[in-house]
N, C-alpha and C positions, 0 to 999 in steps of 0.2 A: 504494500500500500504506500509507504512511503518509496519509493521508487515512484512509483504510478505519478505518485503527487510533486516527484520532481522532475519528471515528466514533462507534465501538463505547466507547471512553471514555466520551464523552457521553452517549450511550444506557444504557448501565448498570453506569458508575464513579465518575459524579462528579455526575449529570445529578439535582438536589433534586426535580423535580417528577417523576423515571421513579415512584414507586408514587402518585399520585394517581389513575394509570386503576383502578388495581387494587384498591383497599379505598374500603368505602362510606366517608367521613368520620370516622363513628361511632367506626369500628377506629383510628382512627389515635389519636399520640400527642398531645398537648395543642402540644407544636411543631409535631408534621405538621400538623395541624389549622389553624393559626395561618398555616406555610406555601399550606397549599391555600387558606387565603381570602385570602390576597393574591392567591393566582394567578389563582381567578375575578375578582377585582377589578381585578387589570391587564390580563383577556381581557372584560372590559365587562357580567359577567353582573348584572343588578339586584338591589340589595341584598333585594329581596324574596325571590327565587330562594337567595338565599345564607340565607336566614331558613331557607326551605323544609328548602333541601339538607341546612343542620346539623339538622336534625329529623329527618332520611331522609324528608321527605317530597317528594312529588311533585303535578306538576299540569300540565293540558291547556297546549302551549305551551311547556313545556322544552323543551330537546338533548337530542339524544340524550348526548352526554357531560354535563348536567347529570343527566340521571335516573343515570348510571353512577356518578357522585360520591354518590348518596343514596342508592341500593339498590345500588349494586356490577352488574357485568358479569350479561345472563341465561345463562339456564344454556343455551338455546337462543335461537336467530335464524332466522329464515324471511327470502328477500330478494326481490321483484321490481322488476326497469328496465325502464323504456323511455326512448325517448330524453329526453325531459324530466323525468321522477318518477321518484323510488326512493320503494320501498313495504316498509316493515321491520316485521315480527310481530317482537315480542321475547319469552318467555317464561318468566316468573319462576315454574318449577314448585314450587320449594320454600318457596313465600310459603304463608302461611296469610293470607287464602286465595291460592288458587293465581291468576296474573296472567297477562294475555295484554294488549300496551302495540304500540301501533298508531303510527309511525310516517311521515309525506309528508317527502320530502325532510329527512330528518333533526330533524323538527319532530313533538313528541309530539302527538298528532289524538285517541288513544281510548282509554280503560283497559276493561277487561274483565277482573272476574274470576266465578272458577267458585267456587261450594260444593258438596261434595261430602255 
């Protein structure tokens, strides 16, 4: 129980990097901000990628948790496994234009978007 409860501390009481999945970069405050690019920089992402991210922009060859840090969570996911590939649709319906981002093994492969 006490494990559990220092846990849960961690996860979401004391833990600086819990909202980096959550808000694109953009949203955050000039410290978050500050914070989250140390954090990519001590998990190895290339300064290029960190050029992109603070842009929101993206490109063929991110993470998947790099495009989440520049555009924020999709509003939908589609998933297929087998035993050696994951295959992730992601769906950014509320982009203008509207996004559909193609993920192999957690590795950005395709953009597609739609005009309506």
């Amino acid at each position: 129980m006490k494990y559990l409860f220092i846990l849960l501390l961690f996860l979401f009481g004391c833990n600086p990097y819990k909202n980096l999945f959550y808000q694109t970069i953009n949203e955050r405050t000039p410290e978050e901000q500050a914070s989250a690019i140390k954090y990519m920089r001590n998990e190895n992402i290339p300064e290029r990628h960190i050029k992109l991210i603070v842009n929101g922009q993206i490109q063929i060859g991110f993470s998947y948790n790099e495009v989440t840090w520049a555009w924020g969570y999709p509003d939908s996911e589609n998933e297929t496994k087998s035993q050696n590939y994951t295959w992730t649709q992601a769906v950014y319906r509320y982009r203008v234009p509207k996004t559909y981002l193609y993920f192999e093994n957690n590795i950005l492969t395709d953009i597609q978007t739609v005009s309506y």
